[in-house]
Wavefront OBJ file of the C-alpha trace (Angstrom):
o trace
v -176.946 196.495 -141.477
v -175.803 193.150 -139.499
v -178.025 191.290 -141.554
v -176.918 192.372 -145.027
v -173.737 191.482 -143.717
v -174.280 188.055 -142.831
v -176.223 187.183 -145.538
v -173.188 188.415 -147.760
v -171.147 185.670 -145.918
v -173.304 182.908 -146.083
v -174.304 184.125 -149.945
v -170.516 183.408 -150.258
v -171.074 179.635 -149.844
v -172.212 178.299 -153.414
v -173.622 175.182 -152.235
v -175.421 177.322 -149.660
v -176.950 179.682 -152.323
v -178.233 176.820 -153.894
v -180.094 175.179 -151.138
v -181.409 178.396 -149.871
v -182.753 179.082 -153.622
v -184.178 175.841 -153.517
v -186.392 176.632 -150.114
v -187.369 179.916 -151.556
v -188.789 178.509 -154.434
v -190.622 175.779 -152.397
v -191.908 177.969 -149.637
v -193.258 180.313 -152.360
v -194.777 177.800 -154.004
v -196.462 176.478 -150.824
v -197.731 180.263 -149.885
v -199.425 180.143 -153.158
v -200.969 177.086 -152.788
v -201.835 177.216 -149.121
v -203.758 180.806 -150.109
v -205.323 178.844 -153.159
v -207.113 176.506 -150.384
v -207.766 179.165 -147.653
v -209.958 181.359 -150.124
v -211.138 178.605 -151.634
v -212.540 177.264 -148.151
v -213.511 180.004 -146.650
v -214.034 183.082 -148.988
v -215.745 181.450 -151.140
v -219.244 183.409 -151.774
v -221.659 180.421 -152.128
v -219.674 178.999 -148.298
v -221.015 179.812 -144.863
v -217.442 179.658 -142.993
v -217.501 179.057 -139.577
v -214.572 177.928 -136.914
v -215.692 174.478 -137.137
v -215.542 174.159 -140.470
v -212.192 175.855 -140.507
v -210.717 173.477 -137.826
v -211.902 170.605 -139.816
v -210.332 171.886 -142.959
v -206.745 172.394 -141.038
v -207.426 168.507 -139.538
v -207.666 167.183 -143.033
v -205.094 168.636 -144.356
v -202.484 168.472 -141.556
v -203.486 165.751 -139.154
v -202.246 163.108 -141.170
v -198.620 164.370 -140.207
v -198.688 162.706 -137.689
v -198.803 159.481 -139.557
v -196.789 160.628 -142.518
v -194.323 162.851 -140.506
v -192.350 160.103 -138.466
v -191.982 158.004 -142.294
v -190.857 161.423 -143.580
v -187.984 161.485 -141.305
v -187.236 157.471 -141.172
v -186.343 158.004 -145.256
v -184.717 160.900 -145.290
v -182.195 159.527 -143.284
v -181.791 157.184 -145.592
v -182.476 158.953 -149.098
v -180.556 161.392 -150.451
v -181.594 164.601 -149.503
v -181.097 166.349 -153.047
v -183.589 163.656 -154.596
v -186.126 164.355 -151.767
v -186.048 167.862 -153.245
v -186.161 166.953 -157.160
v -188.521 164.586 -157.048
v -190.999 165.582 -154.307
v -190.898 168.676 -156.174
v -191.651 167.362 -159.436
v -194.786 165.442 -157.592
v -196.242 168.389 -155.755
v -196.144 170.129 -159.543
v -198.196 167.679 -160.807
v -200.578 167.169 -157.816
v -201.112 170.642 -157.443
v -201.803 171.326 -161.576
v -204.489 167.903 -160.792
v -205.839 170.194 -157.859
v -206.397 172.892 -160.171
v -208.335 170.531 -162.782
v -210.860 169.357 -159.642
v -211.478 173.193 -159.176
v -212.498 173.680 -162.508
v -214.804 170.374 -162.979
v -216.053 171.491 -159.473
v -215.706 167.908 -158.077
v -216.600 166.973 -154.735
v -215.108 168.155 -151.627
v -213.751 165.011 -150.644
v -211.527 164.751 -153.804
v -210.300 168.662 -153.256
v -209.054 167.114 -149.645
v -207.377 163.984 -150.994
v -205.610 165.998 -153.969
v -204.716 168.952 -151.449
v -203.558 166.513 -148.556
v -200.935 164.452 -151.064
v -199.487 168.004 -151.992
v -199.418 168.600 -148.446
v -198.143 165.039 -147.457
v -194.986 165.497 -149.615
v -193.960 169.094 -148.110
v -193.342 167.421 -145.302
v -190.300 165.436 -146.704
v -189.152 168.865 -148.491
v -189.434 170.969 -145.365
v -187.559 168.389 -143.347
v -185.138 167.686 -145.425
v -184.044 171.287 -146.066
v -183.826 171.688 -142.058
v -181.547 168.525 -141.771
v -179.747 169.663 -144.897
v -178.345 173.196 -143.297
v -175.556 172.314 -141.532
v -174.080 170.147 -144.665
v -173.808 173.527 -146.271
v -172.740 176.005 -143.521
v -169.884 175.293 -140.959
v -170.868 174.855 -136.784
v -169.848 178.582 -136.471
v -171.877 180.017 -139.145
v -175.442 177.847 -137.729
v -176.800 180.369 -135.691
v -176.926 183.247 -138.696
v -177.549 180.206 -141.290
v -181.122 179.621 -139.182
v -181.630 183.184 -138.475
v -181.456 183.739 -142.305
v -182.457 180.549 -144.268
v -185.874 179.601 -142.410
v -186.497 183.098 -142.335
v -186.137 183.845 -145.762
v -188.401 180.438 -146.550
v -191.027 182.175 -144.659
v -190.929 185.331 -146.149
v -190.605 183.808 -149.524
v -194.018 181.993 -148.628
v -195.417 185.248 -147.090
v -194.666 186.763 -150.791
v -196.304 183.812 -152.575
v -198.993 184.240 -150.240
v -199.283 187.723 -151.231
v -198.718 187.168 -155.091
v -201.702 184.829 -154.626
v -204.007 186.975 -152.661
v -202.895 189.666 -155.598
v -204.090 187.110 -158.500
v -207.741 186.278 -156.520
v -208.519 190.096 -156.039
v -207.816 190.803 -160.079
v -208.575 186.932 -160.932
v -211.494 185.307 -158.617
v -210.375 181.824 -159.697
v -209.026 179.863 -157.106
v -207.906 177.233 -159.925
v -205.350 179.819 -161.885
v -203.706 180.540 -158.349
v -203.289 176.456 -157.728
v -201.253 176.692 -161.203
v -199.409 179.144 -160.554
v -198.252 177.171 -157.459
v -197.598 174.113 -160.220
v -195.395 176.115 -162.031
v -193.152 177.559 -159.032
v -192.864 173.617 -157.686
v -191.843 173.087 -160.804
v -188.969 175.773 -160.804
v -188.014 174.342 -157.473
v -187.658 171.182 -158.485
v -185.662 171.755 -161.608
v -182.770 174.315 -159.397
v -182.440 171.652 -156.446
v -180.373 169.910 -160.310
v -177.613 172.705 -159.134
v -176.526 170.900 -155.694
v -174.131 167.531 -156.016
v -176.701 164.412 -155.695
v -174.453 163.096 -152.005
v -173.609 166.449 -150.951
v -176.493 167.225 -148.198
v -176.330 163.593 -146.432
v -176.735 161.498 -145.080
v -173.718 159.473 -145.046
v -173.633 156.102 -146.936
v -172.138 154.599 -143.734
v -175.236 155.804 -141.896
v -178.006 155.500 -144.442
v -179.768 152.345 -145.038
v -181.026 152.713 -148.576
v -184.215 150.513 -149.446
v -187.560 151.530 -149.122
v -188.731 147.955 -148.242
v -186.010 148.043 -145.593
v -187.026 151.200 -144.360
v -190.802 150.250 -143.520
v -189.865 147.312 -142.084
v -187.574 149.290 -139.861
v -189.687 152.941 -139.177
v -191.041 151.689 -135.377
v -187.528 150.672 -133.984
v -185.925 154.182 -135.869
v -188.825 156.189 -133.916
v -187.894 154.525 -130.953
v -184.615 155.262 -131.513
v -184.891 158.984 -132.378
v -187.397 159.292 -129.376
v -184.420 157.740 -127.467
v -182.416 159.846 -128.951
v -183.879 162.913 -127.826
v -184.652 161.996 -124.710
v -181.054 162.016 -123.841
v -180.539 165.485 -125.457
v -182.601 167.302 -122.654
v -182.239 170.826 -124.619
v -183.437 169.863 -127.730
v -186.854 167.763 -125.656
v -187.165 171.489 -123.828
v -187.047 174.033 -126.471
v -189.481 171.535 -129.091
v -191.925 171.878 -125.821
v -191.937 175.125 -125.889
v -192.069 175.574 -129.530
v -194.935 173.047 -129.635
v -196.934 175.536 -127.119
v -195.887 178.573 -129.130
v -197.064 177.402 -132.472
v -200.608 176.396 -130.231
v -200.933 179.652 -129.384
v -200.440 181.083 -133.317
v -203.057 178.517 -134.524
v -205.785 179.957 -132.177
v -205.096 183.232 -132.872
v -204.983 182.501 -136.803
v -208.287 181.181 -136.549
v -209.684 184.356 -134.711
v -208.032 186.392 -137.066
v -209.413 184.311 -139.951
v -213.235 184.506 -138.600
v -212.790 188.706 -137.945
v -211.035 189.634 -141.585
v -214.665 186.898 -142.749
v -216.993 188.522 -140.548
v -216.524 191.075 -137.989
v -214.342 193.668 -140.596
v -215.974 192.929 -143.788
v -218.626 195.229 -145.414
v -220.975 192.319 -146.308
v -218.857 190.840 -149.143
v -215.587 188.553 -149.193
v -213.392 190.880 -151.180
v -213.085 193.549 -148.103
v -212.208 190.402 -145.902
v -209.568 188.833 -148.560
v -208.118 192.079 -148.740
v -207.657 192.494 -144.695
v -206.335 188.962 -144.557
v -203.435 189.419 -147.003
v -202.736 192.689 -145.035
v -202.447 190.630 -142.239
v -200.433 188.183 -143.523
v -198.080 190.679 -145.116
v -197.561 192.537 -141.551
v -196.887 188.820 -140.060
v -194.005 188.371 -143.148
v -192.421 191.861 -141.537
v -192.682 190.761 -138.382
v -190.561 187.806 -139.658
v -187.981 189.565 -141.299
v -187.658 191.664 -138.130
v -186.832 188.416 -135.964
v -183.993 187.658 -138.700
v -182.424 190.971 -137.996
v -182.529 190.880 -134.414
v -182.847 187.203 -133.409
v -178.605 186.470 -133.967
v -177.508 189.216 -131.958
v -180.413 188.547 -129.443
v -179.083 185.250 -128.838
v -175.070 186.081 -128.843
v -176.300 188.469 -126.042
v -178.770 186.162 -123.818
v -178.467 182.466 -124.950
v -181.317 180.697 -127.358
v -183.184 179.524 -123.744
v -183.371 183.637 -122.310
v -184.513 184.882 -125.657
v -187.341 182.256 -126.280
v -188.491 183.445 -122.513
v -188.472 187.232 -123.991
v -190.542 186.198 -127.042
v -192.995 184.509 -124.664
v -193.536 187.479 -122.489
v -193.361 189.963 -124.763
v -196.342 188.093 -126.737
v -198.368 187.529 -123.441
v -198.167 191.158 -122.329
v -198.677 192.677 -126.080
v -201.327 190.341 -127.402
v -204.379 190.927 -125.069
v -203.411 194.455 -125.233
v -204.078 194.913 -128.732
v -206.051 191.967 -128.958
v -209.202 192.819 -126.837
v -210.038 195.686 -128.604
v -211.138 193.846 -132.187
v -210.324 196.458 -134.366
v -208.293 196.499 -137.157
v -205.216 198.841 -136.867
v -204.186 196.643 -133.365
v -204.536 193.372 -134.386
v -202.469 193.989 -137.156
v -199.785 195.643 -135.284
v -199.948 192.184 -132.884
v -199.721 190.304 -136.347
v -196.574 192.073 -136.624
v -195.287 191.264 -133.205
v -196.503 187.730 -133.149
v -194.842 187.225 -136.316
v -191.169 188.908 -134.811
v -191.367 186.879 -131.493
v -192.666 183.096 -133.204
v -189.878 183.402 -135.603
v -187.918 184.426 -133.186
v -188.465 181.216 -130.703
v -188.561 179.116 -133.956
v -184.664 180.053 -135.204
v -183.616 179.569 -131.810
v -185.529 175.973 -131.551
v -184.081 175.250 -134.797
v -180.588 176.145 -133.585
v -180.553 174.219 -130.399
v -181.987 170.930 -131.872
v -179.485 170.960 -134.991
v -176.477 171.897 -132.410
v -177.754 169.067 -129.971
v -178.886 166.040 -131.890
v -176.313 163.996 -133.980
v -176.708 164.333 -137.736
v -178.092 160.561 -137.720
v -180.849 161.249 -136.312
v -182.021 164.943 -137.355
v -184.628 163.584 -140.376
v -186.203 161.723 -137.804
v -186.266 165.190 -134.896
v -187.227 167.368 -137.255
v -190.251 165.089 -138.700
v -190.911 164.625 -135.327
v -190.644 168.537 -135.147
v -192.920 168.172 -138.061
v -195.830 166.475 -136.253
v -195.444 168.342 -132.815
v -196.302 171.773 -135.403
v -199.060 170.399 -137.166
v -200.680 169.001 -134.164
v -200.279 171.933 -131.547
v -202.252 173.975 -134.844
v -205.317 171.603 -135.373
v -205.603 171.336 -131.957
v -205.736 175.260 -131.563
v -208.100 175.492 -134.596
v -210.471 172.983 -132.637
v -210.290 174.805 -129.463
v -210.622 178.019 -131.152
v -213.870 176.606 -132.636
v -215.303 175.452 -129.307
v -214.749 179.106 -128.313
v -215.256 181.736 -130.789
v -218.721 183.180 -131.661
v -219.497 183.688 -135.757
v -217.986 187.068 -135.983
v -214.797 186.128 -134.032
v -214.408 188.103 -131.233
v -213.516 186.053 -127.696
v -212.185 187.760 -125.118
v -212.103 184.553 -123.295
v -209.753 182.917 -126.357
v -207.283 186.044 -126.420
v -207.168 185.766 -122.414
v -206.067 182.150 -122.534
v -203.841 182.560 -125.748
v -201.744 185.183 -122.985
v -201.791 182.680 -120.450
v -200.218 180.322 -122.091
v -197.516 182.134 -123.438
v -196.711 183.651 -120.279
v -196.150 179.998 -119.123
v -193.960 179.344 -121.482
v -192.127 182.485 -120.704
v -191.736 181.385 -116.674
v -190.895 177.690 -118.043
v -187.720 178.932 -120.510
v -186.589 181.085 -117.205
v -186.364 177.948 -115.167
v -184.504 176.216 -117.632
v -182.170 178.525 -118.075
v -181.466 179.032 -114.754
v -181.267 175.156 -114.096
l 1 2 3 4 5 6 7 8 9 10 11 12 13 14 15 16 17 18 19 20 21 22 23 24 25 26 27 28 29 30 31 32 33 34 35 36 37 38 39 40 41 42 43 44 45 46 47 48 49 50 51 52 53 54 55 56 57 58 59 60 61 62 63 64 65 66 67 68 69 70 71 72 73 74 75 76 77 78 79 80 81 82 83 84 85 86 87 88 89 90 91 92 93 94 95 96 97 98 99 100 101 102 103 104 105 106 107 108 109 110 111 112 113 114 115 116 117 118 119 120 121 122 123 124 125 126 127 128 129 130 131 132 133 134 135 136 137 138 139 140 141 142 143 144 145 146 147 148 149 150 151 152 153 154 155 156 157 158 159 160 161 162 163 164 165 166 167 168 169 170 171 172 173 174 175 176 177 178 179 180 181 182 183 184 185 186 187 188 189 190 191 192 193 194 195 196 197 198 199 200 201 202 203 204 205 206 207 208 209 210 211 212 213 214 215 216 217 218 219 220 221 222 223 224 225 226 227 228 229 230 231 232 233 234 235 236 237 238 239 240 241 242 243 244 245 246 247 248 249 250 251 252 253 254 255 256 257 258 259 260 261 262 263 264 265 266 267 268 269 270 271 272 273 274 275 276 277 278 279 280 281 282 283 284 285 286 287 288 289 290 291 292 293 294 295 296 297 298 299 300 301 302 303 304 305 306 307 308 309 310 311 312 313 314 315 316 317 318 319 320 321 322 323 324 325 326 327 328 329 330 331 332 333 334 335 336 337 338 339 340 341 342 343 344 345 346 347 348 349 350 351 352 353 354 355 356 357 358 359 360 361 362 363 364 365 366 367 368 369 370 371 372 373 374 375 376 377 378 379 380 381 382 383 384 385 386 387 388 389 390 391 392 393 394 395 396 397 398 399 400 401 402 403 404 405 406 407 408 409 410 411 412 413 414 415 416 417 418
C-alpha cells in the first residue's frame, strides 16, 4: 500500500520518529482525558444532559483559546519547542492526576472546570508546537505525506485513547481511574519528547526572543504582525476560512450525535448510549485513517484547493442523506465519511499554511489556527442547542449543516479557478 510506503520513508528519519512518538503519546493521552470529561458530563446517571448544557461545557473548556491561543503561539516562537513538549507534558500529568482527586472528593463543578480547562489550556502549546515543529524534521518535498501521516496518526492515536477509555468506563464506571490513566500517558509523553536535541525543532536563536517578560510585553504587536503576516499570504487566509467553516459544521453534528447515542438510541440507561458513542467515535478514527491513505495522492492529482472542494461536496450531498433518517447504522456510516473528508480538508489546510507562511511566524498561524477551531466548535455546540429537541433529532440542523458545506465546496472552486 502507498501509505505503508511512505510511512517507511518518513519512519526512516530518526528525529522524525521521535516527534511523531511524541504526538502519539499526547493525542492519546488527550482522547483519554477528553472521554474522562464527556462521560463524566453527560453520561453521568444522577445528570439530566441536554444541548445547552453540553454547549456550555465545550465553552468552558475551549473558549478561553481564544485568549490563551494567540500567547500560545507568541512563546513558542520564542521557546524552544522540545521544552514546550517536556514540560507542558509534565504539567498536564499532574493537572490531570489533581482532576482525578476532585472526582473522587466529588468537589464542585466549578473546580472540575478550572482543573479540566488548565489541562486543556496547556494542549494548546503542545498541539501547536508539534504543527510548527514538522517541517524541522521532514524536508519541503516530503511535507505533503509528513501531514497526511503525522496529524493523522495524532488523531487516530486519540481516537484509540478515546476508545481505551470508553473500554475502562464500560468494565470500570469511574470516571476518576480513566483521568489517571490519562496522567500516566502525559507522563510517558513527556519523558520521550527527552529523545529529540533541546534546539533541534526551532525556532532559530536569531529569530526567537527568549524572555517571558519580554514576550508579554510584546504579544499585541506579534499578533499584529502574524495577522499581517497572513494577510499577505492569501492561500493560507483562504484555506483557514474554509477549515474554520468545516470544523463548524463537525461541532453541530457532534452535538446531535452526542444528544441521539444519550437519548434517542438508548434503552433507558447510559451504558447502551456510551457504548453507541465509542462506536461512533471508532468509525470517525477509520474514517481518518482513510483520508491518510487517499488524501496525498488526492492532492498530487487535483491540488490541496480542488480536493478541499471534493470533501465539501461530498459531505453536503452524503450527510443529509444518511443523516435524516436518525437511525443508527447511517449515521455511523456518515461518521465514517465525515471523519475521511474533515481530515481530509484538515491535511491539506495544514499543508498550504506550513508551505505558505515563513517559519517565523507559524507558532503564531497555527495558535491562531488554534482559536479559529475552538471557536467555529462552541459556536456550533450553541447553535446546535438553540436547535435540537431533547432526543436530538433536527431535520432543520442536518439541512443547514449541508448547506454550509456545500458553500464551502462552491467557495474552494472559485479559488481555485481564480
Amino acid at each position: 500500500m502507498p501509505v505503508v510506503r511512505d510511512l517507511r520513508v518518513l519512519l526512516r528519519l530518526r528525529n522524525f520518529r521521535h516527534l511523531l512518538a511524541v504526538r502519539l503519546l499526547s493525542q492519546a493521552s488527550d482522547g483519554v482525558y477528553q472521554v474522562a470529561l464527556a462521560t463524566h458530563v453527560v453520561f453521568s446517571p444522577e445528570k439530566q444532559t441536554s444541548p445547552t448544557a453540553i454547549a456550555s461545557a465545550m465553552a468552558v473548556l475551549l473558549l478561553p483559546y481564544s485568549v490563551v491561543g494567540p500567547f500560545a503561539g507568541v512563546f513558542l516562537d520564542r521557546w524552544q519547542r522540545r521544552q514546550v513538549f517536556l514540560y507542558g507534558n509534565l504539567l498536564r500529568a499532574l493537572l490531570a492526576g489533581c482532576t482525578a482527586l476532585l472526582l473522587l472528593t466529588s468537589a464542585p463543578d466549578a473546580l472540575f472546570y478550572t482543573s479540566a480547562l488548565c489541562v486543556t489550556a496547556v494542549n494548546r502549546f503542545v498541539l501547536a508546537g508539534l504543527s510548527a515543529a514538522l517541517p524541522r524534521v521532514v524536508d519541503e518535498e516530503r511535507l505533503v505525506m509528513a501531514n497526511s501521516l503525522s496529524p493523522t496518526a495524532g488523531t487516530l492515536a486519540a481516537t484509540a485513547g478515546g476508545g481505551l477509555a470508553f473500554g475502562l468506563r464500560l468494565v470500570l464506571p469511574a470516571d476518576a481511574a480513566t483521568v489517571l490513566l490519562g496522567s500516566l500517558l502525559y507522563l510517558c509523553a513527556a519523558l520521550w519528547s527527552l529523545r529529540l536535541p533541546p534546539g533541534l525543532l526551532g525556532p532559530d536563536p536569531d529569530t526567537a526572543r527568549p524572555g517571558i517578560g519580554a514576550a508579554i510585553g510584546t504579544t499585541a504587536r506579534g499578533l499584529v504582525d502574524g495577522l499581517r503576516h497572513l494577510r499577505e499570504r492569501r492561500t493560507a487566509a483562504h484555506v483557514l476560512a474554509a477549515m474554520t467553516l468545516l470544523r463548524f459544521c463537525y461541532g453541530a453534528l457532534t452535538v446531535l450525535v452526542l444528544m441521539l447515542c444519550r437519548y434517542a438510541w438508548a434503552d433507558g440507561t447510559s451504558t447502551d448510549g456510551l457504548a453507541l458513542l465509542g462506536l461512533a467515535v471508532g468509525i470517525s478514527g477509520a474514517g481518518f485513517f482513510a483520508a491518510a491513505v487517499v488524501t496525498p495522492g488526492a492532492v498530487a492529482r487535483l491540488g490541496p484547493y480542488r480536493w478541499m472542494a471534493v470533501c465539501a461536496g461530498t459531505a453536503a450531498v452524503l450527510e443529509p442523506a444518511l443523516g435524516l433518517p436518525f437511525a443508527p447504522v447511517p449515521v455511523l456510516v456518515a461518521a465514517f465519511v465525515l471523519g475521511l473528508v474533515t481530515q481530509g480538508a484538515k491535511i491539506s489546510t495544514d499543508t498550504v499554511v506550513q508551505s505558505s507562511v515563513d517559519d517565523a511566524y507559524r507558532g503564531r498561524i497555527f495558535s491562531l489556527y488554534d482559536v479559529l477551531f475552538n471557536v467555529a466548535f462552541v459556536g456550533a455546540a450553541a447553535v446546535a442547542a438553540l436547535m435540537l429537541p431533547p432526543d436530538g433529532k433536527s431535520a432543520l440542523l442536518v439541512v443547514t449543516v449541508s448547506v454550509i458545506y456545500a458553500a464551502v465546496a462552491v467557495f474552494m472552486t472559485r479559488f481555485q479557478n481564480s
